[in-house]
MARBA-472094 format. One record per residue (C-alpha): residue in one letter; x, y negated, z. Coordinates in Angstrom, 1 decimal. Each point is the difference from the previous one (the first is absolute). Layout:
N
<zado type="A" c1="X" c2="Y" c3="Z"/>
...
END
This chain:
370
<zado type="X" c1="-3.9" c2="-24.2" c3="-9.1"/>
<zado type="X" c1="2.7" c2="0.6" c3="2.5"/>
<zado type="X" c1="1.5" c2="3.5" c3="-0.4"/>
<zado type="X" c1="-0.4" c2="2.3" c3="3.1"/>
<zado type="X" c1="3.5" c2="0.0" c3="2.0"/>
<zado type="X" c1="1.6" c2="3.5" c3="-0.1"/>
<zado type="X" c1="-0.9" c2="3.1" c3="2.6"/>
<zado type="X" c1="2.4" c2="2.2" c3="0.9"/>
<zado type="X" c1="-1.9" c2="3.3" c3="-0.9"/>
<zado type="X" c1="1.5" c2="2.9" c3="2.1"/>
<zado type="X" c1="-0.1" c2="-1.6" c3="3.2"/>
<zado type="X" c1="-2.2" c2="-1.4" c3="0.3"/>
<zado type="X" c1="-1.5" c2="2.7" c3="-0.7"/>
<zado type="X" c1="-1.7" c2="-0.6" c3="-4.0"/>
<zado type="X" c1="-1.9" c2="3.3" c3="0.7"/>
<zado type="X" c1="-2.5" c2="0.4" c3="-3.2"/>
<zado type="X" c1="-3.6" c2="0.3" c3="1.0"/>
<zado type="X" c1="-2.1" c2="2.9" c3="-2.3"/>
<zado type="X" c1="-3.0" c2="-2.0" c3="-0.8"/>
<zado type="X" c1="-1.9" c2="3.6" c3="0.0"/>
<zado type="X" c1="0.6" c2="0.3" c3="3.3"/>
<zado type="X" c1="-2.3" c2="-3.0" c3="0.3"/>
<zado type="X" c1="-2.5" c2="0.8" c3="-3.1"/>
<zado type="X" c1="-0.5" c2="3.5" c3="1.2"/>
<zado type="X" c1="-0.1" c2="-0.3" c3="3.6"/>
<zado type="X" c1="-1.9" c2="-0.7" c3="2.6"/>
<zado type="X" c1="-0.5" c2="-1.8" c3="3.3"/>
<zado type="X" c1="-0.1" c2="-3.9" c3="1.3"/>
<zado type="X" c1="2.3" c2="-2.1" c3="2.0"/>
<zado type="X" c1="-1.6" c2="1.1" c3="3.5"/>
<zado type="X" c1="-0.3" c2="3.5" c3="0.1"/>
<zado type="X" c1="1.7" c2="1.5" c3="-3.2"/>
<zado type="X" c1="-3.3" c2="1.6" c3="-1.3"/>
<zado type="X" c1="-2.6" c2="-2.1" c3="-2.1"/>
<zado type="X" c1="-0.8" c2="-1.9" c3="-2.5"/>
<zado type="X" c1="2.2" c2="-3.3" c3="0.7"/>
<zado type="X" c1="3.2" c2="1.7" c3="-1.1"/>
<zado type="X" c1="-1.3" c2="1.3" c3="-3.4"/>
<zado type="X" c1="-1.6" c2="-3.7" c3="-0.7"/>
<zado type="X" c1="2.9" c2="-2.2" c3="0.6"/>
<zado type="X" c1="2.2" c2="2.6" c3="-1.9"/>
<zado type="X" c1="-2.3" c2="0.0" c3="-2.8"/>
<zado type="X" c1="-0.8" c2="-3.8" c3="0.0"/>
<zado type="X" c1="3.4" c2="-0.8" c3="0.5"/>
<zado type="X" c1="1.7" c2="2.0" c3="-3.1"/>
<zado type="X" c1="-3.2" c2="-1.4" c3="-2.1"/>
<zado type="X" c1="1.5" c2="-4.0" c3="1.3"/>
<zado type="X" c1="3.4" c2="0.8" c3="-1.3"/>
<zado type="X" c1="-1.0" c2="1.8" c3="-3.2"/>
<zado type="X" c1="-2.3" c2="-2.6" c3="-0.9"/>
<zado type="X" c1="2.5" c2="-2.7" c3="0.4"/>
<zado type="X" c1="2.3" c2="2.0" c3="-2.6"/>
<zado type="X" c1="0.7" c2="-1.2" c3="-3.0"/>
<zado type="X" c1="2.2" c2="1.3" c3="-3.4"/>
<zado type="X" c1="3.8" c2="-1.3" c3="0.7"/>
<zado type="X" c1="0.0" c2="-1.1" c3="-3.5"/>
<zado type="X" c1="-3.3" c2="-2.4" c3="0.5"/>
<zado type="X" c1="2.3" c2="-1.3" c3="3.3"/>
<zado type="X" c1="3.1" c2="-1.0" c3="-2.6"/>
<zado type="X" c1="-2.1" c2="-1.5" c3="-2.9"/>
<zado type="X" c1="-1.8" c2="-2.5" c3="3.2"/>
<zado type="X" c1="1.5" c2="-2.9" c3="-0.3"/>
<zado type="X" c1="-0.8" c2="-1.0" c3="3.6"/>
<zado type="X" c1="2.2" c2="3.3" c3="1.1"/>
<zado type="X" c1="3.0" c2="-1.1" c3="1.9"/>
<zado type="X" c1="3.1" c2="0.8" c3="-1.8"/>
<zado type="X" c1="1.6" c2="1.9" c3="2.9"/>
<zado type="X" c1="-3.1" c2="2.2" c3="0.2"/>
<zado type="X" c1="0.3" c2="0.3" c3="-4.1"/>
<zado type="X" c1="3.4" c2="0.8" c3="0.1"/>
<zado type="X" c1="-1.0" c2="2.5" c3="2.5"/>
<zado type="X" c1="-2.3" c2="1.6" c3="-1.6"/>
<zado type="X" c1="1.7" c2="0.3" c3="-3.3"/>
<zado type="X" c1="2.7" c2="1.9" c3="2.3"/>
<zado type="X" c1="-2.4" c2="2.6" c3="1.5"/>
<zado type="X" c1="-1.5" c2="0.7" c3="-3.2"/>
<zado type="X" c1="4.1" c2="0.7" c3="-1.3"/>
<zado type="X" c1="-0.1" c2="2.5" c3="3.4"/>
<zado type="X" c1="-3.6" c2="1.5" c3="-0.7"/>
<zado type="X" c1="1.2" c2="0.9" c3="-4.0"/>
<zado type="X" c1="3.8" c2="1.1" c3="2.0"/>
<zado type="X" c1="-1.9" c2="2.2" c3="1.7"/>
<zado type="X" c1="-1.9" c2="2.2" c3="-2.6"/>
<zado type="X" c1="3.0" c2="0.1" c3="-2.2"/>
<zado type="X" c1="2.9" c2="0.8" c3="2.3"/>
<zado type="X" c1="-1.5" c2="1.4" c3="3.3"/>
<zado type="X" c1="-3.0" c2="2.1" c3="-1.2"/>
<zado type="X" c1="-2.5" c2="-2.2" c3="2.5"/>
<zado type="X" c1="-3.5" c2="0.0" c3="-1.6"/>
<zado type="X" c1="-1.0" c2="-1.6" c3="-2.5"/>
<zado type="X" c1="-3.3" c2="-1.4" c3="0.6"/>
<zado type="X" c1="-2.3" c2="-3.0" c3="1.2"/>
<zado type="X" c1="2.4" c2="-0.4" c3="3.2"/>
<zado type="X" c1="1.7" c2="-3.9" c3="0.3"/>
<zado type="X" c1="-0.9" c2="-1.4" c3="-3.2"/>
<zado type="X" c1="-2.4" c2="-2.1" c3="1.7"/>
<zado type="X" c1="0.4" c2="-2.7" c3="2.6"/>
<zado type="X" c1="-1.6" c2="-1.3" c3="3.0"/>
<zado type="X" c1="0.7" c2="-3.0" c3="2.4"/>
<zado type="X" c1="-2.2" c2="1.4" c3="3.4"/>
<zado type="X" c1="0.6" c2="-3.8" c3="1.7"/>
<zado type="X" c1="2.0" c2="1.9" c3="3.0"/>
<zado type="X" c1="3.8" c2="1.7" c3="0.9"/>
<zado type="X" c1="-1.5" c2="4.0" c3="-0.2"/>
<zado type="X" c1="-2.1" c2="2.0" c3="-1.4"/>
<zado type="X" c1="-0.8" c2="1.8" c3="2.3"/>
<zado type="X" c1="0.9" c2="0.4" c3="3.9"/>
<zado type="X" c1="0.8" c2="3.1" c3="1.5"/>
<zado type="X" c1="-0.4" c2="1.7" c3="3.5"/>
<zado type="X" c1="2.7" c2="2.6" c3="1.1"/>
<zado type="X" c1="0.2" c2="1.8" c3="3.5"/>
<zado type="X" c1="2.0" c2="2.5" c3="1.8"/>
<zado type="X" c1="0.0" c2="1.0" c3="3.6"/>
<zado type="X" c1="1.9" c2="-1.3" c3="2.4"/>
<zado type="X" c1="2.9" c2="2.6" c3="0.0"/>
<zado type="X" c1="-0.3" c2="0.8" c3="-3.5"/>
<zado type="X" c1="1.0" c2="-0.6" c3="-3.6"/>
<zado type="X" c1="-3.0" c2="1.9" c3="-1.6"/>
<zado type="X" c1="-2.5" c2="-2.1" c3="-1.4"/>
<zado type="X" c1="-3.6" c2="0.4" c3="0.9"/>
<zado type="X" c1="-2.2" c2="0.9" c3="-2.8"/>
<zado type="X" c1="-3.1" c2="-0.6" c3="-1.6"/>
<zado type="X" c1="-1.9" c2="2.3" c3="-2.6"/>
<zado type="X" c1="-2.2" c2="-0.7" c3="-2.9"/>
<zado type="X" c1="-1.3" c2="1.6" c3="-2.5"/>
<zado type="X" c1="2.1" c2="1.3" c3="-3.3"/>
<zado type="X" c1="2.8" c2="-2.3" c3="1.3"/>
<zado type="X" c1="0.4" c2="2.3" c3="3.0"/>
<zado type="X" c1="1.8" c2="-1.3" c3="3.4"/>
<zado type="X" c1="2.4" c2="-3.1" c3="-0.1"/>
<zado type="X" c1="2.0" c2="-1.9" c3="2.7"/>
<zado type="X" c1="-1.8" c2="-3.8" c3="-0.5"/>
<zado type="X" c1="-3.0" c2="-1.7" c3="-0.8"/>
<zado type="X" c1="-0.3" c2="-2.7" c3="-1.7"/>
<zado type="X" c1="-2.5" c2="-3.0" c3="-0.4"/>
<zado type="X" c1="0.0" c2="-3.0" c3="-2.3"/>
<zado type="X" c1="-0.9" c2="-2.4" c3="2.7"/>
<zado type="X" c1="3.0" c2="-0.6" c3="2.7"/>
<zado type="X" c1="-2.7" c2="-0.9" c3="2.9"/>
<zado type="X" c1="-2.0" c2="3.3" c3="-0.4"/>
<zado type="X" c1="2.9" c2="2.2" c3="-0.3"/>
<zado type="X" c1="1.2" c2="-1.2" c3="3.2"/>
<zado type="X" c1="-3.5" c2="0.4" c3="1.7"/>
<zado type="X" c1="0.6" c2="3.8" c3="-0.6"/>
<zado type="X" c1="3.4" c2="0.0" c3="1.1"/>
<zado type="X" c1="-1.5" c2="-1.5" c3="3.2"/>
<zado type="X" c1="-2.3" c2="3.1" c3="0.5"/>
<zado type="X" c1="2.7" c2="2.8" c3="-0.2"/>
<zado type="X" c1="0.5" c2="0.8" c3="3.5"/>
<zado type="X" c1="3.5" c2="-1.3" c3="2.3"/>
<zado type="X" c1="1.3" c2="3.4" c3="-0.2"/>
<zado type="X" c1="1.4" c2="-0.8" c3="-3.6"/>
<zado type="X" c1="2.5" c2="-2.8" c3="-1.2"/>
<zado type="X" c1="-2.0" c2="-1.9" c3="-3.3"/>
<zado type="X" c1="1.5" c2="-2.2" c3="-2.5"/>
<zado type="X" c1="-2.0" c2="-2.0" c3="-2.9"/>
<zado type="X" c1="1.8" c2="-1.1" c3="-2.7"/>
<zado type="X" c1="-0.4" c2="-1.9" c3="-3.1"/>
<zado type="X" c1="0.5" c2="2.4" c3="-3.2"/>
<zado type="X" c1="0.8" c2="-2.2" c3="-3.7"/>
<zado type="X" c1="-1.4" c2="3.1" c3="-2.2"/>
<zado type="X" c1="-1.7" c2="3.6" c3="0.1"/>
<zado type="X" c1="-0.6" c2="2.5" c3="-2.7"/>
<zado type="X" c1="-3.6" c2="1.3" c3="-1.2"/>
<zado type="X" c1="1.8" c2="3.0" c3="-0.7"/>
<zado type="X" c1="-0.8" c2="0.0" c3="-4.0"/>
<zado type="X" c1="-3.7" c2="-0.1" c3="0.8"/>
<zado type="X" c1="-1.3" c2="-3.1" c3="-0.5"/>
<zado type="X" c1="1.8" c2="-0.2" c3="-3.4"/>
<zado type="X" c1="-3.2" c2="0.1" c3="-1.3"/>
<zado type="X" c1="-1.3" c2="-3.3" c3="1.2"/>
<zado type="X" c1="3.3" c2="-1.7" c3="-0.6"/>
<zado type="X" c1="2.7" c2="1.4" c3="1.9"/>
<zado type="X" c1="1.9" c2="-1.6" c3="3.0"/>
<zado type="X" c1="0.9" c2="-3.1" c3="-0.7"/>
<zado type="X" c1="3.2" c2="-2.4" c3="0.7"/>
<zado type="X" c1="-0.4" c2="-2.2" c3="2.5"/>
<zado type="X" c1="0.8" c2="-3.5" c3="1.8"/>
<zado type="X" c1="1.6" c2="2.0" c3="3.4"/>
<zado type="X" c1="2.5" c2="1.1" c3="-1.7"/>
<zado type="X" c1="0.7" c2="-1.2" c3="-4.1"/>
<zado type="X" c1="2.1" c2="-2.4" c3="2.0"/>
<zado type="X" c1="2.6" c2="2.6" c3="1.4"/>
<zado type="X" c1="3.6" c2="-0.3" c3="-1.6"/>
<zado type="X" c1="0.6" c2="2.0" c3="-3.4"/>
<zado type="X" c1="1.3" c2="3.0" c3="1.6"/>
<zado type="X" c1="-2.5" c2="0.1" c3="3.1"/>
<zado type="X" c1="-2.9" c2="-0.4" c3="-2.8"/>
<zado type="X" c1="1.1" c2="2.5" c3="-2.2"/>
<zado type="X" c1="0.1" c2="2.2" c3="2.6"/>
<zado type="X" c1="-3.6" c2="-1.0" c3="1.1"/>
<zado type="X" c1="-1.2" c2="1.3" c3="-2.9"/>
<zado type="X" c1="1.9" c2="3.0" c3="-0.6"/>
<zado type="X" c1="-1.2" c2="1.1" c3="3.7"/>
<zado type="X" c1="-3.5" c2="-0.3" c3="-1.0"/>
<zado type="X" c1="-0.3" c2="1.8" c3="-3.0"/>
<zado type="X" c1="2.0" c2="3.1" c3="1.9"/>
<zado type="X" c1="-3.3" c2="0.2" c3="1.9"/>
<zado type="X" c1="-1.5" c2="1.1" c3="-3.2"/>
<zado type="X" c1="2.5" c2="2.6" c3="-1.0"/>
<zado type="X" c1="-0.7" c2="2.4" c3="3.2"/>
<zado type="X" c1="-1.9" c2="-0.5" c3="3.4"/>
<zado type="X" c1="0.0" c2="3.0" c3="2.6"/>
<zado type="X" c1="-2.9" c2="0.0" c3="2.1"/>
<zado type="X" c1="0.1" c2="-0.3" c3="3.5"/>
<zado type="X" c1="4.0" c2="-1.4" c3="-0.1"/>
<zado type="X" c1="0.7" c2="-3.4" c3="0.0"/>
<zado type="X" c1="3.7" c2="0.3" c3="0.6"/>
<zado type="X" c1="0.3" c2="2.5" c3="-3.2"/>
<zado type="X" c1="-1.8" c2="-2.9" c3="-2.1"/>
<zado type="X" c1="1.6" c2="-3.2" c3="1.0"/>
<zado type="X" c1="3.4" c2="1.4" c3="0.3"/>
<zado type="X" c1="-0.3" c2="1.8" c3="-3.9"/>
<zado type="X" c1="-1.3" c2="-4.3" c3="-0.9"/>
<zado type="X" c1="3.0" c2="-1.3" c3="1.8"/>
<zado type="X" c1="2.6" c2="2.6" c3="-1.3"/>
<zado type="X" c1="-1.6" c2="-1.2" c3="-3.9"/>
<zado type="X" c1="-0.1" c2="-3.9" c3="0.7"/>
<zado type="X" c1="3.7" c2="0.2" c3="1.7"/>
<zado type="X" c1="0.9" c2="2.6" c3="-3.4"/>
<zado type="X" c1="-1.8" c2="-2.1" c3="-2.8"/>
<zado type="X" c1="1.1" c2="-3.2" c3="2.1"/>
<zado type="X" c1="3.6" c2="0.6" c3="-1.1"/>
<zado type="X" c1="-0.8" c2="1.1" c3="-3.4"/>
<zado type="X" c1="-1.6" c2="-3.3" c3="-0.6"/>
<zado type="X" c1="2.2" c2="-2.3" c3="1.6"/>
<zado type="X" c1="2.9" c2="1.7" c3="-1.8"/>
<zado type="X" c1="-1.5" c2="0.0" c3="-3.6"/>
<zado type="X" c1="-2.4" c2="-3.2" c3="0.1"/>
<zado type="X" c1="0.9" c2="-2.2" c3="2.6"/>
<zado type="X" c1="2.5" c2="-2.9" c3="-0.4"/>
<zado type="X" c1="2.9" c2="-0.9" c3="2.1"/>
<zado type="X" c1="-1.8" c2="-2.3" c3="2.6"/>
<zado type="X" c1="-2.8" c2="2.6" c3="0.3"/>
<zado type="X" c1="2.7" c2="2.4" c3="0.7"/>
<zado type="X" c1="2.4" c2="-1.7" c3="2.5"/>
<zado type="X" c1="-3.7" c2="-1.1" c3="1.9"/>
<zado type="X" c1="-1.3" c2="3.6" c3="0.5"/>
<zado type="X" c1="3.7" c2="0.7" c3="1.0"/>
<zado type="X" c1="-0.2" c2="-2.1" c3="3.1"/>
<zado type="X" c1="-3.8" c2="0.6" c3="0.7"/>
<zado type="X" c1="0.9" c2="4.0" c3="-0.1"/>
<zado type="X" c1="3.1" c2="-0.3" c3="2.1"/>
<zado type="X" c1="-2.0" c2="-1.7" c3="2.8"/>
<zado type="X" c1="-2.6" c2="3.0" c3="-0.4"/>
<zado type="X" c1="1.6" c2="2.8" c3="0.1"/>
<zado type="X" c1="1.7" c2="-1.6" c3="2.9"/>
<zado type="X" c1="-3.3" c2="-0.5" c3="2.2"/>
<zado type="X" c1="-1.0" c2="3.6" c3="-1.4"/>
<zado type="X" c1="3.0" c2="1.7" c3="1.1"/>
<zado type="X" c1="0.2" c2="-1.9" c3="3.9"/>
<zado type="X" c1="-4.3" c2="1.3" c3="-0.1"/>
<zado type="X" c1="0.6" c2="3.2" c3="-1.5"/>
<zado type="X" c1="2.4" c2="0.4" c3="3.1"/>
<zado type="X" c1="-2.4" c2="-1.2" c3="2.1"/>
<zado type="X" c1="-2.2" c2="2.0" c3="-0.5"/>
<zado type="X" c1="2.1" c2="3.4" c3="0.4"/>
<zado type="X" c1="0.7" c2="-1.5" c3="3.4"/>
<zado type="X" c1="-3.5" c2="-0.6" c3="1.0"/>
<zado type="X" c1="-0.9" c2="3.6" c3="-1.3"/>
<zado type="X" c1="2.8" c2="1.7" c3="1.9"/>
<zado type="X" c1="-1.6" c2="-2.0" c3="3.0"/>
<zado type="X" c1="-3.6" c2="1.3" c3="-0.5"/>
<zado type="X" c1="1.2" c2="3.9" c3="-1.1"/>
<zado type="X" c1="2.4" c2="0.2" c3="3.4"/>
<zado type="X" c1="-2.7" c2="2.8" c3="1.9"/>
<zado type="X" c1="2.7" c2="-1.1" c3="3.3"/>
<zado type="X" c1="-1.1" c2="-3.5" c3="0.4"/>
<zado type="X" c1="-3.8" c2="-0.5" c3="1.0"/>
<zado type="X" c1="-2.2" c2="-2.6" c3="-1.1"/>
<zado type="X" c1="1.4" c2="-2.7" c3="2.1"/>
<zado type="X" c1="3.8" c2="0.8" c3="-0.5"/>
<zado type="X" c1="-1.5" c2="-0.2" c3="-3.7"/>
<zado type="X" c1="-1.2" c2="-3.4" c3="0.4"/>
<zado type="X" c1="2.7" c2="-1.3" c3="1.3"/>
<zado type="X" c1="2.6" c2="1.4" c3="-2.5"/>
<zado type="X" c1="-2.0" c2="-1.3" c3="-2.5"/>
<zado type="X" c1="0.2" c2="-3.7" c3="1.4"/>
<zado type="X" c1="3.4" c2="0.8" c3="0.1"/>
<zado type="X" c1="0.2" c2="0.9" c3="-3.5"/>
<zado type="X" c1="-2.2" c2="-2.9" c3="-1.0"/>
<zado type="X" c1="2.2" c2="-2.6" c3="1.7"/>
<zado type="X" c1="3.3" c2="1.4" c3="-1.7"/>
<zado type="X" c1="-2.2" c2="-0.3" c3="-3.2"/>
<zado type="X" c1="-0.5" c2="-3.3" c3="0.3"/>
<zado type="X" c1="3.5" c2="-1.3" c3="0.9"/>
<zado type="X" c1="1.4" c2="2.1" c3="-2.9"/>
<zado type="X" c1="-2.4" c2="-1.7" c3="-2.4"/>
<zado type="X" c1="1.0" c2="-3.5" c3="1.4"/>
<zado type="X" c1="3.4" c2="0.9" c3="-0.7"/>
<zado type="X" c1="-0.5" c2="1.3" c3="-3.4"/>
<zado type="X" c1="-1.8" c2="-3.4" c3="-0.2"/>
<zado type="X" c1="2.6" c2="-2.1" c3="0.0"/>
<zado type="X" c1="1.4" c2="1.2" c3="-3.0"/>
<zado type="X" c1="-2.2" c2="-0.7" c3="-2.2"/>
<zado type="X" c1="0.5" c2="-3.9" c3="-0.5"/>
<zado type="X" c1="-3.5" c2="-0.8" c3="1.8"/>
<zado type="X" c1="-2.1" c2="2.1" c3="-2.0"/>
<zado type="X" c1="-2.7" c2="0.8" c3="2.7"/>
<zado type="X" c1="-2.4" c2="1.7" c3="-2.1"/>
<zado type="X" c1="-0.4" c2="3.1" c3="2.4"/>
<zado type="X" c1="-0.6" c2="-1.7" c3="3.1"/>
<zado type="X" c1="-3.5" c2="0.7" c3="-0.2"/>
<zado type="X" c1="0.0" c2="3.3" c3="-0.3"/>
<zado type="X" c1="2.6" c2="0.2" c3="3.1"/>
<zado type="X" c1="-1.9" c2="-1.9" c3="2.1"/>
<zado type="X" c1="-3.3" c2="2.8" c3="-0.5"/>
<zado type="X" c1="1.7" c2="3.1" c3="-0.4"/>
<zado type="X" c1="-1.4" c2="2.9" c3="2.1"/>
<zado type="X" c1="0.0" c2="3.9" c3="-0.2"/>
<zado type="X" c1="-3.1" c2="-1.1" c3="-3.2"/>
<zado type="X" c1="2.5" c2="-2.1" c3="-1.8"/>
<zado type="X" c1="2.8" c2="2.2" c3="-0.2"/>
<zado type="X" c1="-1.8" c2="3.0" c3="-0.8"/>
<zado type="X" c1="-2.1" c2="-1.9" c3="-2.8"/>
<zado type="X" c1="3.6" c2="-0.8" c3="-1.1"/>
<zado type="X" c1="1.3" c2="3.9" c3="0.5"/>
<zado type="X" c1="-2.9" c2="0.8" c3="-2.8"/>
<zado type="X" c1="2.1" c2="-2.3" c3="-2.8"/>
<zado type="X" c1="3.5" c2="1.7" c3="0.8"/>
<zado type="X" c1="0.4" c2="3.1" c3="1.3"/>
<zado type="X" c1="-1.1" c2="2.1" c3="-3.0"/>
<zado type="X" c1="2.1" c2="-2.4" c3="-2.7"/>
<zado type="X" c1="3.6" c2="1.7" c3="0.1"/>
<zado type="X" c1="-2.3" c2="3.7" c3="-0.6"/>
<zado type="X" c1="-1.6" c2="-1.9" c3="-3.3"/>
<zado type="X" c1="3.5" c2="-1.3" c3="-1.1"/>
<zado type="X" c1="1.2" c2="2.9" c3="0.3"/>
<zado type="X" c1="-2.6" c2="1.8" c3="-1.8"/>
<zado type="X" c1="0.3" c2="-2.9" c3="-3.1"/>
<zado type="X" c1="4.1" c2="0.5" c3="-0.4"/>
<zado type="X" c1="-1.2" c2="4.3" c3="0.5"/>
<zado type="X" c1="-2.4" c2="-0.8" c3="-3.5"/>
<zado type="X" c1="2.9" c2="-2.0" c3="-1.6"/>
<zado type="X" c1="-0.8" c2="-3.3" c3="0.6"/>
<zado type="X" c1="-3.1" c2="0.9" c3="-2.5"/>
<zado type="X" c1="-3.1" c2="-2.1" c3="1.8"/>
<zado type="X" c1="-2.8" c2="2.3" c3="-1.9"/>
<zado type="X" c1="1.8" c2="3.3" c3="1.4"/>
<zado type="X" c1="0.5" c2="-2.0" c3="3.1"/>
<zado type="X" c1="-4.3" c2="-0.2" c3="-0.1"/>
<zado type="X" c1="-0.4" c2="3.3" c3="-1.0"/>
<zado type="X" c1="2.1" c2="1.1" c3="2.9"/>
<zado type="X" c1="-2.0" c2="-2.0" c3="2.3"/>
<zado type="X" c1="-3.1" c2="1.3" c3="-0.5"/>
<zado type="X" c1="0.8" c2="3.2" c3="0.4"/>
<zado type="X" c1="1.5" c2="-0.8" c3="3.6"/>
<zado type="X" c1="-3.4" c2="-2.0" c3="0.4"/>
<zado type="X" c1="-2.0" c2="3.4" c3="-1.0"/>
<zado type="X" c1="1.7" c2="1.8" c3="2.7"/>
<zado type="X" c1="-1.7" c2="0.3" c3="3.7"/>
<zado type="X" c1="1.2" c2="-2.6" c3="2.8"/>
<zado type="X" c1="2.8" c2="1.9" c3="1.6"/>
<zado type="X" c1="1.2" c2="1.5" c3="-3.1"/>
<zado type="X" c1="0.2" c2="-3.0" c3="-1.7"/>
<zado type="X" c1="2.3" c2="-1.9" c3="2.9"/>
<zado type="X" c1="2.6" c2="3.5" c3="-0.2"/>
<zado type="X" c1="0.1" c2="-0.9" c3="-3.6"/>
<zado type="X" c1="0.9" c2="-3.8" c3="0.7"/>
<zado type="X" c1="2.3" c2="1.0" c3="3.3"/>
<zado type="X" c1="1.7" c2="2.9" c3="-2.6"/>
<zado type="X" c1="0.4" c2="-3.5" c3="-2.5"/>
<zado type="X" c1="1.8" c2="-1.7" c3="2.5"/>
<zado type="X" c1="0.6" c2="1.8" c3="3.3"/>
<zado type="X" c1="1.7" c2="-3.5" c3="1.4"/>
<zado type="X" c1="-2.9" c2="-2.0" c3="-0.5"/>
<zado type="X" c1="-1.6" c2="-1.2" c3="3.2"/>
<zado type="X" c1="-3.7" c2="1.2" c3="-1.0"/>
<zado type="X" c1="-2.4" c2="-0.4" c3="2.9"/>
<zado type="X" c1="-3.1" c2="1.0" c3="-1.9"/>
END
């Protein structure tokens, strides 16, 4: 088995898909009410769960590959890491594998208008309203991107993971998998870490609150654990892989304050809009060309450059602009990660608009586009 080559995980985009969205939804590929949704949801999640097995039965096969062992005896090291020094659950989660024969687990579809950074939403049930949809098979999620009408920008994406939110535990948990038990030490660890946040606290109805709380624990417990478990070479790895990200994220972070200063000008109508956004989009493009070069031909966000639109850097928005408010809020509970939960949830409790003062009073710089 050849290990899958790394994804860079913030852009593109590795937004998590909440399986309930799928299992307790509604609607098909054509219309987005019907039957067609709920059956490839369910059938899909049944395909993946079926095809997991214990970790341990993977490492006592002798016709396991010994990358994927060696692997696997590393994510189980994160999995225990996690339960003993960052609070994450300990439950059924990850201590099963699965190899699903493709590069996601999922694909997701994301839009926003044309002179907007706001994800368009769609509700469920329990899970409430969320800014993607996802579906296990690449060819049908794009047949419903192709329905959503002209007036919005769409992006589908492959996604390496998503969280059950604790509630398939029951039936075995969420399981590693082949997209992404391949990823470097520190990009796996963090993998992990993010997943299990899901567990710890999910506000209804606000996808930016959710993944931004999972992204400020896998970036916190990401540097716990490559400063007390991981090994020189791990270290020096995630050094250069992190450099080049927070790169990217800080040239698309300004990007989109641009774009949003574009679409919030009430001076400019919707064609002076249009074209300052090209504008904007052009100077985007040259800057990431030049930021490019320095990275000794690593090309691994190309793809992601060559599709962005108002979708792709608004799905992107939902993993960062909440984060500094969260790290704030963990060195505010002294660095303690169950206070740090405790203190969450409480934000979580608290209605929509309340709860973004709270994050804004956290950290007032923060660029939080909610």
């Amino acid at each position: 088995m050849t290990l899958p080559a790394p994804r860079p995980r913030r852009a593109p985009v590795r937004l998590t898909a909440l399986l309930l969205l799928a299992l307790l939804g509604s609607g098909c590929t054509s219309t987005g009410t019907g039957p067609g949704y709920y059956w490839q949801s369910v059938s899909g999640h049944l395909h993946l769960m079926n095809a997991a097995r214990p970790v341990q039965d993977w490492i006592d096969d002798p016709a396991t590959p010994p990358a994927l062992r060696q692997k696997l005896e590393l994510a189980r090291r994160m999995r225990a890491f996690a339960v003993t020094e960052l609070a994450l659950p300990d439950n059924a989660s990850y201590h099963r594998y699965a190899d699903l024969g493709r590069r996601a687990a999922v694909y997701n579809v994301v839009a926003a208008p044309a002179l907007s950074l706001k994800l368009h939403n769609w509700c469920f049930p329990v899970v409430g309203c969320v800014g993607y949809r996802g579906y296990f098979d690449e060819t049908a999620a794009r047949a419903f991107a192709a329905t959503l009408p002209d007036t919005l920008e769409v992006l589908v994406y492959p996604v390496p993971a998503y969280s059950t939110l604790g509630w398939m535990n029951w039936a075995g948990g969420d399981p590693l998998l082949n997209t992404f038990i391949g990823y470097p030490e520190g990009e796996l660890a963090r993998m992990v870490f993010h997943e299990l946040a899901h567990q710890v606290v999910y506000a209804r109805d606000d996808t930016a609150f959710n993944e931004s709380f999972a992204t400020a624990v896998e970036r916190l417990g990401g540097a716990r654990w490559l400063a007390r478990e991981a090994g020189a070479t791990a270290q020096a790895e995630y050094a250069a892989f992190d450099a080049r990200r927070r790169a990217f994220r800080a040239l698309t972070r300004s990007v989109r304050q641009r774009l949003e200063a574009v679409y919030n000008d009430d001076a400019l109508d919707d064609a002076q809009k249009q074209a300052r956004k090209a504008e904007v989009m052009a100077a985007f493009h040259e800057e990431y060309r030049g930021l490019r070069q320095t990275w000794d031909g690593f090309a691994g966000y190309d793809p992601w450059v060559a599709r962005a639109n108002n979708a792709a850097f608004a799905a992107q928005g939902a993993y960062d602009d909440w984060v500094p408010a969260f790290e704030a809020l963990f060195e505010q509970q002294g660095q303690d990660f169950p206070a740090f939960y405790d203190a969450v949830r409480q934000i979580a409790k608290q209605p929509r608009a309340q709860r973004q003062e709270a994050l804004r009073a956290l950290a007032p710089r923060a660029s939080a586009r909610p």
